[in-house]
C-alpha distance (Angstrom), angle and dihedral (degrees) to the residues before:
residue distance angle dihedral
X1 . . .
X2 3.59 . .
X3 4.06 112.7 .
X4 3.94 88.6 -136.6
X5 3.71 89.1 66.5
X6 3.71 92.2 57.1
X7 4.01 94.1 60.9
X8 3.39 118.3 82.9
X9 3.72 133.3 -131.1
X10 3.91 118.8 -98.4
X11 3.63 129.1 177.9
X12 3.91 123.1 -169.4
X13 3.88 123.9 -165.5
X14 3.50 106.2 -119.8
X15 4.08 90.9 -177.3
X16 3.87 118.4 101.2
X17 3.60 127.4 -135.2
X18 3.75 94.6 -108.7
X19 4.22 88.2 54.9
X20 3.95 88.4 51.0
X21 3.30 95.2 50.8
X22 3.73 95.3 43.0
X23 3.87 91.8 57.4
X24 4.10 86.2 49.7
X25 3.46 93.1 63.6
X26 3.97 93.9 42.0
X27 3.83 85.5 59.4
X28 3.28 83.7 45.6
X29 3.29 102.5 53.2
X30 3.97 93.5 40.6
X31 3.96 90.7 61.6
X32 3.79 94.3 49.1
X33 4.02 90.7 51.2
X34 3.94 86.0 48.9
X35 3.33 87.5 55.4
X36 3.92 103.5 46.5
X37 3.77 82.6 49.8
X38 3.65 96.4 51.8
X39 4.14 86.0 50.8
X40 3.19 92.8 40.2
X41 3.91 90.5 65.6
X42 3.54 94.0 33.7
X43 3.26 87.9 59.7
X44 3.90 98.7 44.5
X45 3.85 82.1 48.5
X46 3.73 94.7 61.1
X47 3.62 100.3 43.6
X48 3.99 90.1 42.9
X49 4.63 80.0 55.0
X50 3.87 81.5 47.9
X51 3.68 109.2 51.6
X52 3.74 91.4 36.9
X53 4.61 81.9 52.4
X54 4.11 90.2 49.0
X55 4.60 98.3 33.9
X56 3.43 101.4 27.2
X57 3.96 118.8 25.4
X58 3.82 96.3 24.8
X59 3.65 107.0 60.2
X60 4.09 83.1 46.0
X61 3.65 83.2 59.7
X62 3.93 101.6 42.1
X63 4.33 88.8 44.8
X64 3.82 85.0 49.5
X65 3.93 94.7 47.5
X66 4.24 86.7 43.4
X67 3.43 94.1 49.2
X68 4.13 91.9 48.9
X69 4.06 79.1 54.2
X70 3.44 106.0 56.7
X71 3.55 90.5 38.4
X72 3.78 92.7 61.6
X73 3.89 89.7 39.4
X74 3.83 89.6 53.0
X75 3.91 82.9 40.6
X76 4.20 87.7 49.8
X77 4.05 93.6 50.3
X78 3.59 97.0 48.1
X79 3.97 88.0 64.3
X80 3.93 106.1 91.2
X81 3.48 123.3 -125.3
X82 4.19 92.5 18.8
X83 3.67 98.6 146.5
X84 3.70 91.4 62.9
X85 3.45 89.7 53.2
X86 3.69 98.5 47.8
X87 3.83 86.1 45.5
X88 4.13 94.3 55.6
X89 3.63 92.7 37.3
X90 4.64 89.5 54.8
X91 4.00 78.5 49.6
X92 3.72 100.3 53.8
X93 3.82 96.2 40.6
X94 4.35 84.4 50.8
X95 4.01 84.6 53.9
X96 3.95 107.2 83.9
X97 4.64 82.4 46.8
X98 3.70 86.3 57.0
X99 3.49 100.5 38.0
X100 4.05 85.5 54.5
X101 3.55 89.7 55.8
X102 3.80 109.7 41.3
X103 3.74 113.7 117.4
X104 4.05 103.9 -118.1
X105 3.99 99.8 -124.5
X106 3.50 81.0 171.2
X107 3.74 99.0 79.5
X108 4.06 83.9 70.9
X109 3.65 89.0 82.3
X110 3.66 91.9 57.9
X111 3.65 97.7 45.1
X112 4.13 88.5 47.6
X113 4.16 80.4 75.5
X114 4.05 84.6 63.4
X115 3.49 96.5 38.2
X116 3.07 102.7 51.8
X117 4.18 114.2 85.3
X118 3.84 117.3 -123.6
X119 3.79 111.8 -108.9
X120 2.86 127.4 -41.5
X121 3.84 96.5 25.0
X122 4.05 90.3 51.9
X123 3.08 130.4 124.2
X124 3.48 140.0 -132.8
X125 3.58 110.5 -132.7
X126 3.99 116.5 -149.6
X127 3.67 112.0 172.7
X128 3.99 131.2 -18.8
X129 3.58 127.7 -152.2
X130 4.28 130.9 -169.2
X131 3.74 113.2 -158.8
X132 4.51 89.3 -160.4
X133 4.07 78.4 -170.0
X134 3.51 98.7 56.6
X135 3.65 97.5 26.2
X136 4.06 89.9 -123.1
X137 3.91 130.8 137.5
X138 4.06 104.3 -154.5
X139 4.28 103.9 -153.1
X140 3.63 122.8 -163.8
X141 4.00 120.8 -161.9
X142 3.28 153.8 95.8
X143 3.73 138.7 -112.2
X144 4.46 122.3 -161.0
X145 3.89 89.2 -109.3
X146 3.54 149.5 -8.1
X147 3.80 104.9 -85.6
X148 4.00 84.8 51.3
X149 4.10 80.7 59.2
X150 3.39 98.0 42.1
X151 4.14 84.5 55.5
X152 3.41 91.0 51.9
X153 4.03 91.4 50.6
X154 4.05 91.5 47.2
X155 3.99 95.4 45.9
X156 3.86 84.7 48.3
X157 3.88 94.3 52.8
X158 4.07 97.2 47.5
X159 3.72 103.4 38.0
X160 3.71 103.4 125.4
X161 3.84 126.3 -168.9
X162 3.90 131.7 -140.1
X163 4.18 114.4 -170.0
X164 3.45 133.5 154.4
X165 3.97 121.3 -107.6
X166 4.04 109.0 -162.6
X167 3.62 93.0 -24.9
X168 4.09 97.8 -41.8
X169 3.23 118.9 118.8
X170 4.06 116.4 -134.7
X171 3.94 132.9 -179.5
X172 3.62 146.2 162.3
X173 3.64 99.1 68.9
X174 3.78 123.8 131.8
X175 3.78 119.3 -117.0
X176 3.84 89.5 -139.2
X177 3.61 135.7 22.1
X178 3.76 118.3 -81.8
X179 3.58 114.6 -109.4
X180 3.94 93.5 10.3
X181 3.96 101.4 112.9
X182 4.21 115.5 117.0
X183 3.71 117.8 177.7
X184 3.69 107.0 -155.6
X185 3.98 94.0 -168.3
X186 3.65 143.0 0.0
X187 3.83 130.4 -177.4
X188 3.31 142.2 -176.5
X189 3.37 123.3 -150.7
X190 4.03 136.1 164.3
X191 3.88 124.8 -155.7
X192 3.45 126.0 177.9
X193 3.81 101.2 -8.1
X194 4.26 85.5 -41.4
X195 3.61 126.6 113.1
X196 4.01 119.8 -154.3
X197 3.66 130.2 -175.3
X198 3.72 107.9 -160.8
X199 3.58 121.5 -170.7
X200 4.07 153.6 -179.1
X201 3.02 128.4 -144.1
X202 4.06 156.1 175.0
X203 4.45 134.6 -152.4
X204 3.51 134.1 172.1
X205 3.77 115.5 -126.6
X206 3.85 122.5 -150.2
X207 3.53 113.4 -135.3
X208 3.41 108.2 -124.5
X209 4.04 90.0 76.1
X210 3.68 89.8 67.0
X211 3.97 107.0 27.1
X212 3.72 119.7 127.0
X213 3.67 87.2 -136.5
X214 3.45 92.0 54.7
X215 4.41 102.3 77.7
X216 4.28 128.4 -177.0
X217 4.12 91.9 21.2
X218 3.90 111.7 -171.1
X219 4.04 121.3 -167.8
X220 3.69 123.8 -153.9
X221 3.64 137.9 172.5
X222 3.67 120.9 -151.7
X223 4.07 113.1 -118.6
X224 3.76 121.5 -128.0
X225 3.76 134.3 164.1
X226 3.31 119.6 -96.4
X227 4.45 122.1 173.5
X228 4.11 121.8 -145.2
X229 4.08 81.1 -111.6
X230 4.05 87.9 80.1
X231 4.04 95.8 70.5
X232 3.76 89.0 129.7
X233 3.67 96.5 30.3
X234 4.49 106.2 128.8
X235 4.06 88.5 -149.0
X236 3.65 121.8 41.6
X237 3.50 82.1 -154.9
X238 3.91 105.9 62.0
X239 3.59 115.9 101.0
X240 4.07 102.9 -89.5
X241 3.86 121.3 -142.6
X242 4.12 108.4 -97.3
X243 4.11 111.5 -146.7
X244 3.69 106.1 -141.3
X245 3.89 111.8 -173.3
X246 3.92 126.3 -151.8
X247 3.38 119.9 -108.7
């Protein structure tokens, strides 16, 4: 046996610290470059995608969309009568704004069954007019006498509203303005044994009794005794005179 066989194998690092960690940071360094490059034509790769989106594929898109456009425009004048149509169609799409807003004049009719005094007060209702500018109803009618009319006037003056207003209940508020009634005429007439007082006459309305906005309104007139002896009485709500006789 050879002696060279009996000797065994060492190996002895010859490399200092400062040359190991030298060649650490050159690998280092290497894999950071890679990776800048790498970015770098990522990058350059993306924008290249980009510019070729917004100069080259875009204004394809935009000329293809334009001429789509004026075809349908050129399309569009070619049919006859198309500013009519245009015109009517602008109307009807403004209809369901209006209709929100319109003042509903047709609640009057309801309220007339309030208004109007229980026999034989009533009153016999010939025409009825609202001014929406002035905020006026114009009525027209005649009553047998004038304690019947002086009913209607007082009923007129205290009917007072409750409604709701988004779910809110409100109340206490006077159909028509206080101290707004005008009487333009009243006559009295008799025929055949029959007297008649006709009249005209004019009341501001507050708005909340016939507002959109305003929903489930309910009128009501407060009840007070009155006596036969206040025919010529100008409230139907002052006290009236009683006539007590002596035993």
């Amino acid at each position: 046996m050879s002696q060279s066989s009996h000797q065994s194998s060492v190996q002895l690092n010859l490399l200092p610290d400062v040359k190991k960690e030298y060649l650490q940071s050159q690998r280092t360094k290497n894999t950071l470059i890679s990776i800048c490059v790498l970015t770098t034509i990522g990058a350059t790769g993306l924008a290249a995608i980009f510019f070729a989106l917004v100069y080259l594929v875009q204004p394809g898109l935009i000329g293809g969309a334009q001429a789509a456009v004026d075809s349908k425009t050129k399309q569009l004048k070619g049919v006859k009568d198309i500013e009519k149509y245009l015109t009517v169609q602008n109307q009807l799409n403004s209809l369901p704004e209006l209709h929100e807003g319109k003042v509903l004049y047709s609640r009057i009719f309801s309220y007339l069954k309030t208004l109007n005094p229980a026999a034989p007060n009533n009153v016999r209702l010939a025409s009825l007019v609202v001014d929406e500018e002035n905020k006026e109803i114009s009525i027209n009618g005649a009553t047998d006498n004038f304690q019947a009319f002086s009913v209607f006037q007082d009923t007129l003056k205290n009917a007072k509203l409750s409604y709701k207003v988004d779910g809110e209940t409100k109340e206490g508020d006077l159909l028509f303005e206080e101290g707004s009634i005008i009487v333009d005429q009243q006559d009295l007439t008799r025929s055949e044994g029959k007297q008649e007082l006709s009249f005209t006459m004019r009341i501001r309305y507050n708005e909340p009794g016939f507002s959109p906005a305003n929903t489930d309104p309910v009128l009501s007139v407060p009840k007070k005794e009155t006596t036969q002896s206040a025919v010529n009485a100008p409230s139907l709500f002052e006290e009236a005179p009683r006539v007590e006789s002596g035993e």
